[in-house]
DRENDRENFI-545622 format. One record per residue: x, z, y of N, C-alpha, C in turn. Coordinates in steps of 0.001 Angstrom, whole numbers, plus 524288, in hexadecimal, padded with zeros to 5 digits. Layout:
N
XZYXZYXZY/...
//
This chain:
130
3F6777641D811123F791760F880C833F48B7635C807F1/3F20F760CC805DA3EE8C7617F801743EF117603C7FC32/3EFB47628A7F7E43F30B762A17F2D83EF66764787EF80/3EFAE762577EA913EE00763727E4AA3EFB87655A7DEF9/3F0A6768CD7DFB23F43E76C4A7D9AB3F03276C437D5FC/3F27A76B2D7D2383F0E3769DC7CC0C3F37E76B7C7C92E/3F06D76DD47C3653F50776E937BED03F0E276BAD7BB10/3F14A765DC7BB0F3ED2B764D57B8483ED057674E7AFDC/3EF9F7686A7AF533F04776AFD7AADD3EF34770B07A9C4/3ED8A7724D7AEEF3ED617780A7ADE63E64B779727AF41/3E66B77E8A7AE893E15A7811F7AF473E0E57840F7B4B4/3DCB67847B7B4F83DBA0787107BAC93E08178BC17BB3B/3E05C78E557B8753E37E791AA7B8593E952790C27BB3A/3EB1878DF17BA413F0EE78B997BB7F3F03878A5D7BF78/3EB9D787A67C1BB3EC2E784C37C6D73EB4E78A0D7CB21/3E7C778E3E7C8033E855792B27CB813EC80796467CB42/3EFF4794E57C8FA3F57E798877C8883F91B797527CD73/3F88A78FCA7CB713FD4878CF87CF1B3F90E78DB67D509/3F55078E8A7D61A3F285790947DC4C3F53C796317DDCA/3F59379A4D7DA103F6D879BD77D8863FD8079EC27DE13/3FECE79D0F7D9BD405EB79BDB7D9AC40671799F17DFC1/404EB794667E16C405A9791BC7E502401457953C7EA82/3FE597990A7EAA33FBA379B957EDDE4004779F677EF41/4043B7A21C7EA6A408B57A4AC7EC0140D9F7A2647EDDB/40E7679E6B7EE21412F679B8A7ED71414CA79D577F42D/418D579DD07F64541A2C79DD27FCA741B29798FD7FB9E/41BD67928C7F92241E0478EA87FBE44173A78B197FD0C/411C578E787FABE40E6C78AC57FAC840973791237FF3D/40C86792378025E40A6C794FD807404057B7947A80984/4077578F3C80A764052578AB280E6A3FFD8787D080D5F/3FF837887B807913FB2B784DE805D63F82A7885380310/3F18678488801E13ED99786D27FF803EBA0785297FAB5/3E9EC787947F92F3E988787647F1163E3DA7882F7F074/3E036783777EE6F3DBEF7857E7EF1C3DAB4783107E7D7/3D84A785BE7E35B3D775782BE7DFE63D236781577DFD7/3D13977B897DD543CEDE777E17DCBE3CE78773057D7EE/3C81B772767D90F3C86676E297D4D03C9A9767CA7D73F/3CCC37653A7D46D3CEA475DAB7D6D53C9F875D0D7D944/3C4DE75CDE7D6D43C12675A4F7DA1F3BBDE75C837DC6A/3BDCA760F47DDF33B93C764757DD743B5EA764707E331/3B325765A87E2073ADCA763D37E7AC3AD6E769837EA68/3AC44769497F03B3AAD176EFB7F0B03A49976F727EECE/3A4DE775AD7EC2B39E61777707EB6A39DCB776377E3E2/3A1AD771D57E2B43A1C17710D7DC7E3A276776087D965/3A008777CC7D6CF3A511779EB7D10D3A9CD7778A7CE48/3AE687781A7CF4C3B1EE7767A7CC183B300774867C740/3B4B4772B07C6C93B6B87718C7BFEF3BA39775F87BC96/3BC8C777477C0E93C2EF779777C2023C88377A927C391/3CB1B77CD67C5DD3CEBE77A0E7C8F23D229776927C6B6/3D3BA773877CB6A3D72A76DC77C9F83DBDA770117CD1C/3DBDD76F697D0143E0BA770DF7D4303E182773DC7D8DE/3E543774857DAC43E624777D47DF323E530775107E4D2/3E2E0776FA7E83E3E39B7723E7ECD83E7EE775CD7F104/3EAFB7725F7F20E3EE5A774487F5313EE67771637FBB5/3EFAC776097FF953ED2E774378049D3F34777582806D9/3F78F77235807F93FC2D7729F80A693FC52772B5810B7/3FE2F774FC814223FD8777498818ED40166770A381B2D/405A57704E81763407E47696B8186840B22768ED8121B/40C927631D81578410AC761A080F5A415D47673D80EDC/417F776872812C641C5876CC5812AB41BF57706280B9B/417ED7717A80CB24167777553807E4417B27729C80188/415D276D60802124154176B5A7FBE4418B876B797F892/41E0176C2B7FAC4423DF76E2D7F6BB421737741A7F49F/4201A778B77F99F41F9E77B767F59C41B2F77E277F201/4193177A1E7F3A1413CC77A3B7EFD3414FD778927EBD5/417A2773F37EA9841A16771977E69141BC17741E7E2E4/41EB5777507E5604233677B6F7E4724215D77E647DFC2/41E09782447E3C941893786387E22E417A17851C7DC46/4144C77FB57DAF64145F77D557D87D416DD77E987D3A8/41B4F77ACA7D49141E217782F7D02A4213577EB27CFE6/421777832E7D13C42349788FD7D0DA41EC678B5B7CBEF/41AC678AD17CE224162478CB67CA9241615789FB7C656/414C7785167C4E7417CF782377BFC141A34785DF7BCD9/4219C785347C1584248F788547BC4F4232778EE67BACE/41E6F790B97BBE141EF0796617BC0F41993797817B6A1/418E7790A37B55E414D9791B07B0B34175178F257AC0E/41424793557A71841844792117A2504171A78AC87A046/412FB788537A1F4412D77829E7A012411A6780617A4A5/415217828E7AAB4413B777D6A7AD1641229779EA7AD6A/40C3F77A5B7AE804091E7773C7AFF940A67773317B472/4060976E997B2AE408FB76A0C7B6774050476A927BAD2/4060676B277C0094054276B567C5884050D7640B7C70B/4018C7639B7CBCF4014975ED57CD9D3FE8D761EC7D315/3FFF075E097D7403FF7E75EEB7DC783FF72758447DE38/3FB8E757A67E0B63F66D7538F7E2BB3F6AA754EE7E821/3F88A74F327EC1C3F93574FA37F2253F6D774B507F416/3F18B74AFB7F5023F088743897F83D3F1C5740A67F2F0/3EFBC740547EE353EFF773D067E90D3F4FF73D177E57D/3FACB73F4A7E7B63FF60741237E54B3FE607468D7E31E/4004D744817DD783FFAD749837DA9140526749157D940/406B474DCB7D92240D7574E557D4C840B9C754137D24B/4102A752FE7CF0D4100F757B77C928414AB759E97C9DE/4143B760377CBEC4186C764B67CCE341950765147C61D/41E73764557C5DB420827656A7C0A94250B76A857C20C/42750769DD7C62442CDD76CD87C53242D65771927CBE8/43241773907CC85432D7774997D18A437867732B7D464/4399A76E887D26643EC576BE97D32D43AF27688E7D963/440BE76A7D7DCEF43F2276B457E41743D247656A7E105/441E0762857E1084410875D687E17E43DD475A107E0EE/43B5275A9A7DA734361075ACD7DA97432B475BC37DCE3/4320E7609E7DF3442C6D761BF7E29F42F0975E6E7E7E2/4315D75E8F7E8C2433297588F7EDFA43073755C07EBB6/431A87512A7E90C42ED074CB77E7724294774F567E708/427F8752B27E3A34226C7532B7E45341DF3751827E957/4223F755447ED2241F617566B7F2C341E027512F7F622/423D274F407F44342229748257F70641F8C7454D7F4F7/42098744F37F0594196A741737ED8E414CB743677F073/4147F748F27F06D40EC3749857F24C40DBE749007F6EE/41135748C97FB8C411CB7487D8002B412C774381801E7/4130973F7A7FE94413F6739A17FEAC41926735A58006B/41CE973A3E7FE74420B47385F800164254B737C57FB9C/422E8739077F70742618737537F204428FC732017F0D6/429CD731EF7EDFF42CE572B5F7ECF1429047276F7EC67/4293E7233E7ECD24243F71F167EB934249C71E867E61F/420BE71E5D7E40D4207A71C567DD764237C717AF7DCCF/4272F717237D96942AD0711D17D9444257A70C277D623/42745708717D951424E07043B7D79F42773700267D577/425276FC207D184427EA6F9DA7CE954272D6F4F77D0DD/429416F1AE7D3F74289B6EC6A7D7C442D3B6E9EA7D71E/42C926E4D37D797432A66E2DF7D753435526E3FC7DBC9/433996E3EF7E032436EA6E5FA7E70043A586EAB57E560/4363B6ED897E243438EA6F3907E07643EB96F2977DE24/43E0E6F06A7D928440646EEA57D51E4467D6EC3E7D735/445556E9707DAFE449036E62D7DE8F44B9F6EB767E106/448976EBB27E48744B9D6F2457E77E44F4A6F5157E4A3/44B6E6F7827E06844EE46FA967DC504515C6F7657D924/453836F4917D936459446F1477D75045D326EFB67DB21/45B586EF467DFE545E616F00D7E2B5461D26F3607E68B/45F7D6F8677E5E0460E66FB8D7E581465736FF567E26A/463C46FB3F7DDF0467BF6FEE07D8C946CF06FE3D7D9B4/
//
């Protein structure tokens, strides 16, 4: 499983802290941390780094990578905002509430809630329901 960490607000620096952190972590063992630029070519010069690429050996891991994560956050004085990119799903680690990183894990894994739609079938449903 193949993953994209971002702090789009931050400087190289940060993104090499949170590599960092998550190279020590025991819940992110399993996986590989390589930094990189979004679009970078092999043989190019860089721009600079963009993000982390992360190489999971399955989904099992992505809670505690998550984890990892949204831990390192709270361990900086202006928590910086984190984003993690799976197959075109991106979500934004804000917190380390389990529950949250649940929902996280299933969005990116494609098994989150469906985006609610506004249809009259819907509309009908959800009134009848009530």
């Amino acid at each position: 499983m193949r993953l994209g960490i971002e702090v789009p607000d931050g400087d190289g620096e940060q993104l090499r802290s949170l590599q960092r952190w998550l190279l020590r972590d025991p819940d992110t063992a399993d996986a590989t941390f390589d930094l990189r630029g979004r679009h970078e070519q092999p043989g190019a010069m860089g721009g600079g780094l963009e993000l982390i690429d992360v190489v999971l050996s399955n989904s099992v891991g992505l809670g505690g990578l998550i984890l990892a994560v949204a831990n390192w956050r709270q361990s900086r004085a202006n928590a910086p905002s984190v984003q993690v990119e799976h197959e075109g799903v991106t979500v934004t680690v804000e917190g380390a509430d389990l529950r949250q990183i649940e929902r996280l894990v299933d969005r990116l894994i494609g098994q989150g809630p469906e985006p609610h739609v506004d249809t009259p079938e819907r509309a009908e449903l959800d009134q009848s329901q009530a």
